[in-house]
N, C-alpha and C positions, 0 to 999 in steps of 0.2 A: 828430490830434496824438498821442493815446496810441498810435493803432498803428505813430507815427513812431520814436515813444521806444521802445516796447518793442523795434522793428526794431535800433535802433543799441544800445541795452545788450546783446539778443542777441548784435551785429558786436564789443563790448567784450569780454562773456564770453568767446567763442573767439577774441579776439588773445588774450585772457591767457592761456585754456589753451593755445594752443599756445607761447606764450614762455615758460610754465612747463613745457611737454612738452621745449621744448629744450635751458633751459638743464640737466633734469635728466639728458639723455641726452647733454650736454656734460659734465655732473657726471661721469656713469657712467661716458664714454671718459676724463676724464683721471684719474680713478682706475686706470682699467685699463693706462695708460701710465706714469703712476706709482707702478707696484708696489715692492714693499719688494726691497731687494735680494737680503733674503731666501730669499724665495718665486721668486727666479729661479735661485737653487743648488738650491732643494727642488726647483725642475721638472726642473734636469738630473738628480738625484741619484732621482726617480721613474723616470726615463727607464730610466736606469743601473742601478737596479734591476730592472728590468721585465725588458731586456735580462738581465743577468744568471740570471734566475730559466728566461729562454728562448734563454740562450747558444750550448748545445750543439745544440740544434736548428737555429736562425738559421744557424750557422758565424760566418764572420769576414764573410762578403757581408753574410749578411741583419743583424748583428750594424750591419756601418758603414754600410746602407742605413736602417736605423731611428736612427740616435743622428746620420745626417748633417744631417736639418733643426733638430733640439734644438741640435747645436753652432752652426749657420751664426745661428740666433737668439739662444741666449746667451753667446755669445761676440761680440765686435766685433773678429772676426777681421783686417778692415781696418784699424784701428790698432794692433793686434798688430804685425801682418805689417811697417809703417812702422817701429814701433820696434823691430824685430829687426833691420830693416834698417840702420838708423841714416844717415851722413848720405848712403849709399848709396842712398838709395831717390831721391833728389831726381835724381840724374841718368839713374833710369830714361825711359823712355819710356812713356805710359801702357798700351801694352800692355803691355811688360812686368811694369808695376804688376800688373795686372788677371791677369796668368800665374801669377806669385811669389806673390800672396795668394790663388788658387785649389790654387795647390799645398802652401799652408801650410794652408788649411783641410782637405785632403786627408789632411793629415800628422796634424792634432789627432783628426780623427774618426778613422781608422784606429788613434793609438796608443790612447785610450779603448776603442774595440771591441775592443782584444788586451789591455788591462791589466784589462779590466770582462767576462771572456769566460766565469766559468761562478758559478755559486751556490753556498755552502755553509753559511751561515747568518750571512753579512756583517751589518752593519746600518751604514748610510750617513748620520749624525747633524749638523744643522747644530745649532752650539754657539750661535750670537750673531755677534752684529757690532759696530764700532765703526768713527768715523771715522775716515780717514787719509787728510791733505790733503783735496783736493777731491772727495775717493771713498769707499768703504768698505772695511773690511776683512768678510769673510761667514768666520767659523770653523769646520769640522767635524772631523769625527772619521769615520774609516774602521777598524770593531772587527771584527777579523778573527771565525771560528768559536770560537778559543781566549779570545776577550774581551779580544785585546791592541788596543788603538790605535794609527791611525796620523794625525795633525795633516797635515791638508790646508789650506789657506786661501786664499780668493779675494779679489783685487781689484775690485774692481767700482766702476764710475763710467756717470754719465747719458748717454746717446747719444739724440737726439731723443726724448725723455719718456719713455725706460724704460734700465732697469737691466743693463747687461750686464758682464761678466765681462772682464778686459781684465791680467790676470798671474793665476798660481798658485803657491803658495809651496807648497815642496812642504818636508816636518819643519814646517811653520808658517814658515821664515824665507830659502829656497830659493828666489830668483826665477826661476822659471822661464825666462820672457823674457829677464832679464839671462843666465842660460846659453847660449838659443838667440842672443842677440846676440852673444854670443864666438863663437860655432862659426858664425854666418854668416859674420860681419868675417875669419872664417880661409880661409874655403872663397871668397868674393868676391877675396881676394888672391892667392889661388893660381889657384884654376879661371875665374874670372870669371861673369858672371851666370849662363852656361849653367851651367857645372859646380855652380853652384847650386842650380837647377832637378833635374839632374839627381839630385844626394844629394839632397834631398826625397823624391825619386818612386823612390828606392833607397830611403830608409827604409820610405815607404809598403808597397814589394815584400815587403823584409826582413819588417815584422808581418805581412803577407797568410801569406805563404807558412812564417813559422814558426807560423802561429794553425794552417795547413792540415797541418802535421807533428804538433802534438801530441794 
């Protein structure tokens, strides 16, 4: 009988250690998914440093080949790409969905690799945050060599248990997205979707080739 008991308290001990092993490593990952929104501008704003500090070396390739996985993660480039569309996206076709928001995440990493292209003793500072509606707003400051700033600020809202970046106000009050939504609703009426597609992958050229001139 005692070596029955001590058998099953053993079999208790390790259910509990391992219910206690799980729930902490449930603990760990939804920490990990619910990061502050923060710390999702600091990682692009490392990224962006990093690059810059190794701009002139990279060029403009190796510059949009390092900052392309950092945008496609924090950025939710897919619901961007819907509301620039506006109510133009609904009569796409899901390939062309899947074309249009490969060509806009093309568009983003490229213009960050030409505007983020050499080092001079920037410093790339998140100020704070606050709420706005169902999202956050993430505030920085961009202080040139001379110590002047410039108000960046990101929108950011939850996208399956983490934090991603989804407008930029560029002076602090500049929606970005609301711009790109004008200049697409123009170019979708004139050119129709190709000719969409097409200025995208001209912009893209445009920074390529003026990063490779100067």
């Amino acid at each position: 009988m005692t070596n029955l008991l001590t058998g099953r308290r053993g079999k208790i001990a390790s259910i509990c250690f391992t219910v206690v092993l799980a729930i902490g490593i449930l603990a760990e990952c939804g920490a990990a998914l619910a990061m502050d929104p923060q710390d999702t501008v600091r990682s692009l704003y490392d990224t962006l440093l990093a690059t810059m500090k190794d701009g002139r070396t990279l060029g403009q390739s190796g510059r949009y080949t390092r900052l392309a996985p950092v945008v496609n993660r924090v950025f939710d480039v897919p619901f961007m790409t819907r509301l620039a569309m506006g109510p133009g996206w609904a009569a796409l076709t899901p390939a062309q969905q899947q074309q249009v928001t490969e060509a806009f995440a093309h568009y983003v990493t490229a213009t960050y690799a030409d505007r983020f292209d050499s080092y001079s003793g920037e410093q790339l500072q998140v100020a704070g945050a606050q709420p706005y509606n169902a999202g956050t707003i993430v505030k920085t400051r961009i202080v040139n060599s001379k110590g002047e700033p410039t108000t960046l600020n990101y929108l950011l809202h939850q996208n399956q248990g983490s934090w991603q970046i989804s407008d930029v106000y560029l002076d602090g009050t500049i929606s970005q997205l609301a711009t790109q939504r004008s200049e697409f609703h123009s170019i979708l009426q004139r050119q129709g979707f190709d000719g969409l597609i097409l200025a995208l992958n001209r912009k893209v050229d445009l920074l390529t080739s003026v990063a490779k001139s100067s």
